[in-house]
C-alpha positions, 0 to 999 in steps of 0.5 A: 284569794289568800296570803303567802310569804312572797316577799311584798314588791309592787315591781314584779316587772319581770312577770307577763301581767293580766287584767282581772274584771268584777261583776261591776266593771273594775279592772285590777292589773296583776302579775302571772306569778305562776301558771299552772295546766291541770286536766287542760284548763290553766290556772294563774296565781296573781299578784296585783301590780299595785298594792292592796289597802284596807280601810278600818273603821276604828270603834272608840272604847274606854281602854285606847289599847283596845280599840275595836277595827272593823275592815270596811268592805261595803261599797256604799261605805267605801263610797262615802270616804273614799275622797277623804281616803285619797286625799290623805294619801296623795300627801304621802304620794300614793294615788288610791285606786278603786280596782276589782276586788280590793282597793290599790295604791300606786306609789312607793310605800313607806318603810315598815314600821314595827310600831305601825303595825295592825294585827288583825283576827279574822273570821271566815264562815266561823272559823278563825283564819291565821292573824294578818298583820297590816302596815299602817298608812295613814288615817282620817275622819270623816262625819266624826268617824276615825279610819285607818288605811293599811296596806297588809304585809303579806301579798294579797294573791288571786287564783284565776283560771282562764276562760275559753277566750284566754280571759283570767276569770276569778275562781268563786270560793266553792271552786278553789276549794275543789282544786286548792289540794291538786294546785298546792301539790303541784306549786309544792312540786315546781317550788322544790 
């Protein structure tokens, strides 16, 4: 998975869609944005139909500007706040969704505001990967604990290769890496 400068609209209706499944179970509606036939296996770029979300758990320091955000990424954590998380956004009407590989929001997102907007650095196996900015939504507490939930500016988009079946499967890391140069070059090619 990785970010791209598509422009963020949850009504690509004019795509065929699909439906990615985890190892738990959960389902995650997406949009084809591009196929791709490489050395007789198809490849599917995707877009989730409804808005991906973070939940950021906020670490109180001495200095409010420089607040420590921590993603939240363990189930068990997810599970505990995630009633909380969607009571407060049903105020604003958006219903969160607890999908495959991200939690979603259904509803229309409020208009970006320049103010409201989190950077954050993140580290993959030790390297430093471009900022991400995020749109805030909402925050809450919960046991005395502040979080935040944003949704991020940049699509959240999925590389998917269909299995024998016609399922789209998720490529793990390891085999994105082997065909993200041929997948580059040929979207480079088709974009042109």
């Amino acid at each position: 998975m990785f970010s791209s400068e598509f422009p963020q609209e949850n009504g690509s209706s004019g795509n065929p869609s699909v439906t990615l499944t985890d190892e738990a179970g959960r389902s995650l509606s997406c949009y084809i944005e591009h196929s791709l036939e490489v050395e007789g296996s198809e490849y599917l770029l995707l877009l989730p139909v409804d808005a991906p979300v973070e939940i950021v758990a906020w670490d109180e320091t001495e200095d409010e500007e420089e607040a420590d955000a921590t993603l939240i990424e363990d189930d068990a954590e997810i599970d505990l706040i995630f009633s909380d998380a969607q009571a407060v956004l049903a105020e604003q009407n958006l219903t969160l969704k607890r999908t495959a590989y991200t939690l979603t929001v259904e509803g229309e997102l409020p208009a970006v505001d320049e103010e409201e907007i989190l950077t954050i650095e993140i580290e993959e196996d030790e390297v430093e990967l471009e900022p991400e900015q995020f749109q805030y939504l909402a925050s809450f507490y919960h046991e005395e604990q502040e979080y935040g939930i944003y949704t991020p500016l940049d699509p959240l988009l999925f590389f998917a290769q269909r299995d024998k079946t016609g399922q789209p499967v998720l490529l793990s890391p390891e085999e994105f890496k082997k065909v993200q140069p041929l997948l580059e070059e040929l979207l480079f090619d088709e974009l042109e």
